[in-house]
C-alpha positions as a Markdown table, in Angstrom:
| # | Residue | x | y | z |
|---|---|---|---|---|
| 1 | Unk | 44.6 | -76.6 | 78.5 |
| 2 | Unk | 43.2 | -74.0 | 80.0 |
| 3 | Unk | 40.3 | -72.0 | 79.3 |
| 4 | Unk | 41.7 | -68.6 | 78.2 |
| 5 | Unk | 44.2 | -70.6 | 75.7 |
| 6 | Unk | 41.0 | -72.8 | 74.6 |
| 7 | Unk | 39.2 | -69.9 | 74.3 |
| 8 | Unk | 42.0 | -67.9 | 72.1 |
| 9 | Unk | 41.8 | -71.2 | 70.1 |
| 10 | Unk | 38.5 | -71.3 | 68.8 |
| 11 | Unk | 39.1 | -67.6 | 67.9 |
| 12 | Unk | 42.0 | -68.1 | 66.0 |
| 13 | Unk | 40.8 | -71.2 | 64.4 |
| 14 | Unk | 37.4 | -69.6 | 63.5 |
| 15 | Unk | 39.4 | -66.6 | 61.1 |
| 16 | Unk | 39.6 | -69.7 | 58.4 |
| 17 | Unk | 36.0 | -70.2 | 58.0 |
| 18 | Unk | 35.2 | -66.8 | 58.2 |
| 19 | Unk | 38.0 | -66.0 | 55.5 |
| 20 | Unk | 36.4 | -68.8 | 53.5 |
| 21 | Unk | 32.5 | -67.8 | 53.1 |
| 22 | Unk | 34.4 | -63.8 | 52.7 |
| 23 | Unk | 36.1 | -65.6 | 49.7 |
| 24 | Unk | 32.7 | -67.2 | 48.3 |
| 25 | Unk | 31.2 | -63.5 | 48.5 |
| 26 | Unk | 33.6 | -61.8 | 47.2 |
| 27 | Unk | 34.9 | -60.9 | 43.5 |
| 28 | Unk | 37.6 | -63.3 | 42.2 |
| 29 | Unk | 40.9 | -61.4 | 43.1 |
| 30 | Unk | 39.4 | -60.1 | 46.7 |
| 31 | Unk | 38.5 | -63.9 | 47.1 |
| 32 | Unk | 41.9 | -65.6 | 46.4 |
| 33 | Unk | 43.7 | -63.3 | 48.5 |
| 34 | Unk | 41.1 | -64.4 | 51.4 |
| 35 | Unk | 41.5 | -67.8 | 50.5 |
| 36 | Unk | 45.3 | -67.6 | 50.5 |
| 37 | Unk | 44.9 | -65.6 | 54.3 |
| 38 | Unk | 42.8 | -68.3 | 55.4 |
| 39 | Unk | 45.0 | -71.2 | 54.2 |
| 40 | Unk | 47.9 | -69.5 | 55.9 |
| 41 | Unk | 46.0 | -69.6 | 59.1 |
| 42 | Unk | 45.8 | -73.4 | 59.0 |
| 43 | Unk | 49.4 | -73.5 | 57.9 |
| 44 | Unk | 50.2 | -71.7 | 61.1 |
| 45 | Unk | 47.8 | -73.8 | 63.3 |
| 46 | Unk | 49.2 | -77.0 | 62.5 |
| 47 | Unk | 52.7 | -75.4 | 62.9 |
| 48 | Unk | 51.9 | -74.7 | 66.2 |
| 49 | Unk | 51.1 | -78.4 | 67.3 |
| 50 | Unk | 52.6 | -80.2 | 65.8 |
| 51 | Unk | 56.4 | -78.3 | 66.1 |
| 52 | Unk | 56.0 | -75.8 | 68.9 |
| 53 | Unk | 53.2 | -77.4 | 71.3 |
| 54 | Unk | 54.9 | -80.1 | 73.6 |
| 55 | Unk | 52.9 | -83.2 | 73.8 |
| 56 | Unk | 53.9 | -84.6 | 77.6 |
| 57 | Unk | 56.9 | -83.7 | 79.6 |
| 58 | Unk | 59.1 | -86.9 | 80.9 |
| 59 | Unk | 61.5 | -87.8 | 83.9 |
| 60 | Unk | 63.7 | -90.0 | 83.8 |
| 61 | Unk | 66.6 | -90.7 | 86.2 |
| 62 | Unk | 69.3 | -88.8 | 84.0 |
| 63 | Unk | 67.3 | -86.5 | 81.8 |
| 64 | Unk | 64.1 | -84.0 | 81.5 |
| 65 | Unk | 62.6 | -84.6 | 77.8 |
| 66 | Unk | 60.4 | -82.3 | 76.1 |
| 67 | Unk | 58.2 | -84.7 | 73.6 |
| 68 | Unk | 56.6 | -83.0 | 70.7 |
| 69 | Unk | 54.8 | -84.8 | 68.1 |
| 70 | Unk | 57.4 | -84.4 | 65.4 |
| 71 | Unk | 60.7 | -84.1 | 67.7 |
| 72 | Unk | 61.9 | -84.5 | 71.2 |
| 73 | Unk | 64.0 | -82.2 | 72.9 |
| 74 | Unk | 66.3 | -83.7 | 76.0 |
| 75 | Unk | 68.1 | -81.7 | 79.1 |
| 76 | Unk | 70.4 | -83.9 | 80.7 |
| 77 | Unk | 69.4 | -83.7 | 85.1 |
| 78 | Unk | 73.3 | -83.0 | 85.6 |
| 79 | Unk | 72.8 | -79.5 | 83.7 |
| 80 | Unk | 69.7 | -78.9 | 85.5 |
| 81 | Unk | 70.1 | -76.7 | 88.9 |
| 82 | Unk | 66.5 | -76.9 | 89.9 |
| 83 | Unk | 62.9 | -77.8 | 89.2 |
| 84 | Unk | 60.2 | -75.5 | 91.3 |
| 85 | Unk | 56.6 | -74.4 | 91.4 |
| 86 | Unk | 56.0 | -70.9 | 90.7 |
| 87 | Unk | 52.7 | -69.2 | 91.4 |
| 88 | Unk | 51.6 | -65.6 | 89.6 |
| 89 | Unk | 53.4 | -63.4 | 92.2 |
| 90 | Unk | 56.8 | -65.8 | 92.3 |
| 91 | Unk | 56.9 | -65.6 | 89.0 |
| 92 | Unk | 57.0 | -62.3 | 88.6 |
| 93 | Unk | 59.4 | -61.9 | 91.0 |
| 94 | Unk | 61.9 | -64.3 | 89.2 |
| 95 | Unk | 61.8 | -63.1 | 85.9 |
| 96 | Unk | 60.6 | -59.6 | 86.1 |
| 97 | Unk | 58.6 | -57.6 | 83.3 |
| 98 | Unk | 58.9 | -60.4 | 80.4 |
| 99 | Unk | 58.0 | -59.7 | 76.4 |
| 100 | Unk | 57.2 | -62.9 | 74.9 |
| 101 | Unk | 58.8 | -64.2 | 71.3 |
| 102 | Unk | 56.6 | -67.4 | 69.8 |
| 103 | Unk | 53.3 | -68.4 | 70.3 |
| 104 | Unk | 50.9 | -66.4 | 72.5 |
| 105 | Unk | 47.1 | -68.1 | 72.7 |
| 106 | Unk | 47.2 | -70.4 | 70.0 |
| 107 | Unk | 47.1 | -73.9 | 72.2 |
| 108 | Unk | 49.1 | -72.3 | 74.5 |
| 109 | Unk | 52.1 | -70.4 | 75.0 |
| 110 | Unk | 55.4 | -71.4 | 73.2 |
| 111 | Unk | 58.8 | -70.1 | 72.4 |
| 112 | Unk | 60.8 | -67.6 | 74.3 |
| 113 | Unk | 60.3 | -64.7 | 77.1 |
| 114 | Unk | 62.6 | -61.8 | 77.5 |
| 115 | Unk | 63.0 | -60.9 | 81.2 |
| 116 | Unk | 64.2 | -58.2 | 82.8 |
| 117 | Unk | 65.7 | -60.3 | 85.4 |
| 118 | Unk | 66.6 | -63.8 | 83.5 |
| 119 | Unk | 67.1 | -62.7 | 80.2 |
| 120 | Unk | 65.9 | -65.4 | 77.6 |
| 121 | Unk | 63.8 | -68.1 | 79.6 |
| 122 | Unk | 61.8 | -71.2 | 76.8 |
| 123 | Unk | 58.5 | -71.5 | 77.9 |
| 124 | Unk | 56.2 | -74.3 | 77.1 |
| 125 | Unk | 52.9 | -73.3 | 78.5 |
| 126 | Unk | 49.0 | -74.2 | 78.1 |
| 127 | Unk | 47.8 | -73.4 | 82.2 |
| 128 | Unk | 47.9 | -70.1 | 83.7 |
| 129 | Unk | 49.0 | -71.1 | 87.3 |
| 130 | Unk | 51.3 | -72.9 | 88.9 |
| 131 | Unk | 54.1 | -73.4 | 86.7 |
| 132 | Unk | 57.7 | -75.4 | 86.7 |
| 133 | Unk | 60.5 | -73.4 | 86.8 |
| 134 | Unk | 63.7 | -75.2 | 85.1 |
| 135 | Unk | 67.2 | -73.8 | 85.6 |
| 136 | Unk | 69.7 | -75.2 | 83.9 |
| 137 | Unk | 73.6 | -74.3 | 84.0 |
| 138 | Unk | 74.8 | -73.4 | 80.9 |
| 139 | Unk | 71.6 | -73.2 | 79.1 |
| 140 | Unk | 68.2 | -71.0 | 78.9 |
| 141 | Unk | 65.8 | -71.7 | 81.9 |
| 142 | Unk | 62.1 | -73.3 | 81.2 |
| 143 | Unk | 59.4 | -72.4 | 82.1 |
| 144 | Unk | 56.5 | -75.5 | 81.9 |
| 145 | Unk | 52.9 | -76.6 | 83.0 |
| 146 | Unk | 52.9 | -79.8 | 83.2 |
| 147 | Unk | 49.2 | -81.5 | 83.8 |
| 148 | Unk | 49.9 | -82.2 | 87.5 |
| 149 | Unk | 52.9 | -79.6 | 88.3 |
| 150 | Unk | 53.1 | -80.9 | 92.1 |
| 151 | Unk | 53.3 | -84.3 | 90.8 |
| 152 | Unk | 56.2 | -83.2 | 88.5 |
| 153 | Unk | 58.6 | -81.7 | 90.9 |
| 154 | Unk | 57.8 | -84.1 | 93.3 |
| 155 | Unk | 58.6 | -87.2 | 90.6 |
| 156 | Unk | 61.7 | -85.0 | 89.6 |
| 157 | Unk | 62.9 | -85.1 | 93.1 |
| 158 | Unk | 62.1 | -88.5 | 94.0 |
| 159 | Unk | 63.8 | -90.1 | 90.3 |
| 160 | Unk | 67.3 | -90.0 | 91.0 |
């Protein structure tokens, strides 16, 4: 993960205890409702990894599979056009402005972008540069950062 989304992290993850030792100060009804805020923080945390935070991407010689650690999501290759690196500025060129829908710092980034020039593209991300770029006919692209994104593509092209 990188350090930006490690950073964000410890920020968001830090609003619990904060909330809590409020709560102890605090008259009783001011004190619940700062309890309650900081148990829906955690709720949201572990949410976020354990539904929307991809565990490990894998190749295999007739599928792409997202594992998370509740679920699994699989692409069949025949729908996939292409698997590419993108840097910043390729990026930007390929999907244009973007808004993003999901998760933005909290382990990562997850859910969906809106671009200008690819419409709705999933996005599974926890580096800042280079990314995978998946098209897929038929289906919303991806955008991923694998641990080793050279190694991806490259294993991608060489599993047939």
């Amino acid at each position: 993960m990188h350090w930006i989304f490690r950073l964000l992290s410890a920020v968001v993850l830090a609003i619990p205890v904060i909330f809590v030792v409020g709560a102890a100060r605090a008259p009783v009804p001011a004190g619940s409702k700062l309890l309650f805020a900081a148990g829906f923080v955690v709720l949201i945390a572990i949410w976020t990894w354990v539904v929307m935070r991809p565990s490990r991407f894998e190749i295999s010689a007739d599928a792409l599979t997202l594992v998370f650690p509740t679920w699994s999501r699989t692409m069949l290759r025949s729908s996939i056009t292409s698997v590419r690196l993108l840097d910043r500025n390729a990026l930007k060129g390929e999907l244009g402005r973007a808004i993003r829908v999901g998760v933005g710092g909290l382990f990562g980034t997850f859910g969906l972008l809106w671009t200008t020039k690819r419409g709705w593209v999933s996005v599974y991300v926890t580096a800042m540069d280079p990314w995978v770029f998946v098209e897929r006919e038929g289906g919303r692209a991806l955008l991923l950062s694998p641990s080793d994104p050279e190694a991806f593509v490259s294993a991608w092209s060489s599993v047939s």
